[in-house]
N, C-alpha and C positions, 0 to 999 in steps of 0.2 A: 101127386103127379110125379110118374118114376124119370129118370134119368133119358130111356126108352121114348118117354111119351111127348117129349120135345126135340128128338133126335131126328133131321129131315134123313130119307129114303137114303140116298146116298152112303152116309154114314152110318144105319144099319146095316147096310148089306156088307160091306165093310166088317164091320162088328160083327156080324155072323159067321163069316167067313175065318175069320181071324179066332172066335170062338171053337173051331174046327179043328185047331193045329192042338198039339202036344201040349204038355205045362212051359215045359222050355222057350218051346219058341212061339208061344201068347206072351212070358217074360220079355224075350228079344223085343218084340213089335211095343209091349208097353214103354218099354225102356227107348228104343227110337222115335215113338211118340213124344214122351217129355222132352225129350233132349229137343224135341224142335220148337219146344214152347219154353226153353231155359231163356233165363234173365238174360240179357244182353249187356245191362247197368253194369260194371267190376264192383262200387260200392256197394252196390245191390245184393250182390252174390257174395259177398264176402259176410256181409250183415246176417245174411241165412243161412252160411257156414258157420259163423259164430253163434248162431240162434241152434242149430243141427246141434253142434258139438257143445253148449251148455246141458241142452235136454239130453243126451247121449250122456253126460257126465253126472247129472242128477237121476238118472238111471240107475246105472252101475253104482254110486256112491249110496243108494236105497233113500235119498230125499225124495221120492218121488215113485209110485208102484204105477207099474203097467197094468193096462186092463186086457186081456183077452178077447181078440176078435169079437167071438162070438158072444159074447158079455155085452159087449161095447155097440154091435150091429142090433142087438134086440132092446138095449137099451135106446139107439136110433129107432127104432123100427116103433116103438112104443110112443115117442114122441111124436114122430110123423104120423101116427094113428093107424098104422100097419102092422100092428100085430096086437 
């Protein structure tokens, strides 16, 4: 069951709509999205800054390789029995 297939009406059409704009501003709408479901806690938020910028620093320092999108989506997609 996709993402879609628990999403009441409302919030499709929304999603459809918003599917319709540019790359840029489907960015904007995602990005003012999260922002209105951000932590409210400061301990909270500070705990998931330090979580951000560990793995941001295990990155760059090569303790740790990135996966590719599309590596990482087919590898979901194979688990979920979708592909």
């Amino acid at each position: 069951m996709g993402m879609l297939d628990t999403m009441r009406a409302p919030a499709r059409r929304v999603l459809a709509k918003a599917l319709e704009l540019d790359e840029h501003d489907r960015a904007d709408v995602a990005e003012a999205l999260l922002e209105s479901l951000a932590v409210e806690d400061p301990e909270e938020e500070a705990a998931f800054v330090a979580e951000l910028e560990r793995r941001a620093a295990d990155l760059e320092s090569g303790a740790v390789k990135g996966i590719p999108w599309e590596e990482l989506r087919a590898e979901l997609q194979r688990e979920r029995g979708g592909a």
